[in-house]
N, C-alpha and C positions, 0 to 999 in steps of 0.2 A: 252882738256876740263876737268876742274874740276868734280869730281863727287860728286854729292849731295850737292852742293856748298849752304853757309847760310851766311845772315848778318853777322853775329858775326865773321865767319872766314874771311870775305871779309874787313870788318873795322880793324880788328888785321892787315892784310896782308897791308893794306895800311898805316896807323899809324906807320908799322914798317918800312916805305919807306921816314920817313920826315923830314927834314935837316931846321937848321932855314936861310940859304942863301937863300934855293928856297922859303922857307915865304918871305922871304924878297921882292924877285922879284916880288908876287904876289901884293905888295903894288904899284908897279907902276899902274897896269890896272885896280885895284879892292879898288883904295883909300877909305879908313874907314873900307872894310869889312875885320874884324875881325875872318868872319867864315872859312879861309885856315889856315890851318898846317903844308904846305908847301912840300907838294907832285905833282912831276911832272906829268901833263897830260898824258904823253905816255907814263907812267907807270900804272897809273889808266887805262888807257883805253886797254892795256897788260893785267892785272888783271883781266878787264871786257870779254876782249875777251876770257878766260878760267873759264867764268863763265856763260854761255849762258845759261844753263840747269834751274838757279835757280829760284825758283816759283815766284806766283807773290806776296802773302806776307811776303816772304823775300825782295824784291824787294823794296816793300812796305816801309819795316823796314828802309834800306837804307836810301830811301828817308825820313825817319825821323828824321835822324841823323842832329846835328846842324854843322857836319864836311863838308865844302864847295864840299872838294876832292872826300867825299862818296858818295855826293848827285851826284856829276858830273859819277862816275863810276854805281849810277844806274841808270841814261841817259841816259850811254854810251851803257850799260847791254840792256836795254829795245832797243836801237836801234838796235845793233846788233842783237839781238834774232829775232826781228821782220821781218829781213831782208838774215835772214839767211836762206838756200835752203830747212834745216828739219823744217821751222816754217810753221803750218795749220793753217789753219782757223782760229780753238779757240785760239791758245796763240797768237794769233796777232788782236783776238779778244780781248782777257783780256788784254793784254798790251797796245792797244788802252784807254781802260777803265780805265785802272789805273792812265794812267798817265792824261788824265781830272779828274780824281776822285780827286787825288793828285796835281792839278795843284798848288794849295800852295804851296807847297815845289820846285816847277818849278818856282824858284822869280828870277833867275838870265838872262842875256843874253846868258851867254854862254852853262845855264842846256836848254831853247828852243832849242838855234840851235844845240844839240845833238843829239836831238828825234825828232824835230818840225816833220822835215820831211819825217821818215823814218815812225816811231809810225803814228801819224795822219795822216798829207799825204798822204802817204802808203794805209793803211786801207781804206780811201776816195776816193783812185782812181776810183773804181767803183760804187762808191754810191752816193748818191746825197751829197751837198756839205753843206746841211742847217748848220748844226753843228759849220761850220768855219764863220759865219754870227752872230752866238750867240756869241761868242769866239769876233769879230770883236765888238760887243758892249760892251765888260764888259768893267769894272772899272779900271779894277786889269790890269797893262798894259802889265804884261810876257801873260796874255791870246790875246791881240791883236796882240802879236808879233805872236806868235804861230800860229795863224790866217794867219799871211802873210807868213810865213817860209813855212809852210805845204806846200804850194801850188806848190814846186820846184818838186813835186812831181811828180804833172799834168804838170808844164813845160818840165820833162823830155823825157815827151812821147808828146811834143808839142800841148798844152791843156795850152793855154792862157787867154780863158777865165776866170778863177775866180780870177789870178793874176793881170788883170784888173781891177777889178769889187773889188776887196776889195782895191787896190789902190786906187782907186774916192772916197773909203768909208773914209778908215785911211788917207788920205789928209791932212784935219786940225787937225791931230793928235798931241798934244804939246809935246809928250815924245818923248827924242832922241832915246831911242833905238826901239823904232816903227817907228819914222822917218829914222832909218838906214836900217833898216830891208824891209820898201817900197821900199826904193833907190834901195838895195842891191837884193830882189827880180825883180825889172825892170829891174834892169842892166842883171840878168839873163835873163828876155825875149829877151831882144835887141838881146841875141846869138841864141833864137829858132827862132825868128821874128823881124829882126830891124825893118820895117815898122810899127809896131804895134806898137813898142816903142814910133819910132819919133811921130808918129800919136798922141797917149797919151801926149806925152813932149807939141807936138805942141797944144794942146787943153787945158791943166791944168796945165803945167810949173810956171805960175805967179802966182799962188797962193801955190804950193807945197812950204814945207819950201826946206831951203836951204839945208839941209843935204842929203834930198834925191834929190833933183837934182845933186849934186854933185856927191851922188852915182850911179845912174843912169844913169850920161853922163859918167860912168868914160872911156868907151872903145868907145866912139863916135869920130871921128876927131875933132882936135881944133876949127874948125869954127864951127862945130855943137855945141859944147858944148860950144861954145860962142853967139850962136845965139840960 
């Protein structure tokens, strides 16, 4: 683990990791966004893991950076830290904080499901859940995903209810990546509780869009998932 680790040496260290082939790759999954420089993920996420210690307005900084790669390694950062054996209270306190403070800079699909669950989720496990209800109304639709990611939290210790309960919500959601993120957290319940799932499928199926049914059945038998 780096010592005293800051912004500025975490963005040099990554900038100096980036090749324009891996830009290039980035254009298949990330058409039109311009904000990669074409640094591999498990290297950023390498970087992040020896940089656990650093505060949370460096952290901060990161997330300001218009560099996709940066924003993704202080995701990565805030997960980690948050989830690691020396984090208390407070720094999983503040890192919850930070990252709703900063959920603008959290616009992407893949800066959510870095943190969704570890930062928020995490944090929520033992407290009430109003938080991901606010998060489930906004506008802004990385906060709805957010909302549904988190909850893999409470499914890990099989705590199905609010991953229910914000599915029935985000339902008529029209963005795909809220409708992948419902499918994608069902499909997780189906492994803590398939009954719950099929129950759910069987009750709301005809009106879910199709993304997430799709992801949702993905581990059902062929006649389930055809019927």
């Amino acid at each position: 683990m780096t010592a005293d680790p800051t912004a500025a040496r975490f963005q040099e260290d990554v900038e100096a990791l980036a090749t324009p082939e891996q830009r290039q790759k980035y254009t298949r999954y990330f058409p039109g966004d311009v904000s990669f420089i074409g640094v591999r993920m498990g290297d950023v996420f390498a970087l992040a893991g020896r940089s656990l210690a650093m505060p949370v307005g460096e952290i901060e900084r990161l997330l300001e950076s218009p560099t996709h790669e940066v924003r993704a390694g202080a995701c990565s950062i805030m997960a980690k830290a948050a989830t690691h054996r020396t984090a208390d209270q407070g720094r999983r306190e503040e890192l919850y904080q930070l990252y709703l403070r900063r959920h603008d800079r959290i616009d992407a699909w893949d800066l959510v499901d870095l943190a969704a669950h570890q930062v928020v989720g995490g944090w929520l496990v033992d407290k009430p859940r109003d938080p991901l209800y606010a998060l489930a109304a906004s506008s802004f639709w990385p906060e709805r995903r957010t909302a549904m990611v988190a909850t893999a939290a409470f499914l890990r210790r099989g705590d199905t209810t609010d991953t229910l309960a914000l599915a029935r919500l985000l339902a008529p959601d029209e963005n795909v990546y809220v409708q992948k993120a419902t499918g994608w957290m069902l499909r997780y319940l189906g492994d803590v509780d398939r009954n719950a799932l099929t129950g759910f499928l069987d009750e709301n199926a005809a009106h879910l869009p199709r993304l997430t049914v799709r992801a949702a059945t993905e581990k059902l038998a062929k006649q389930s998932r055809q019927d």
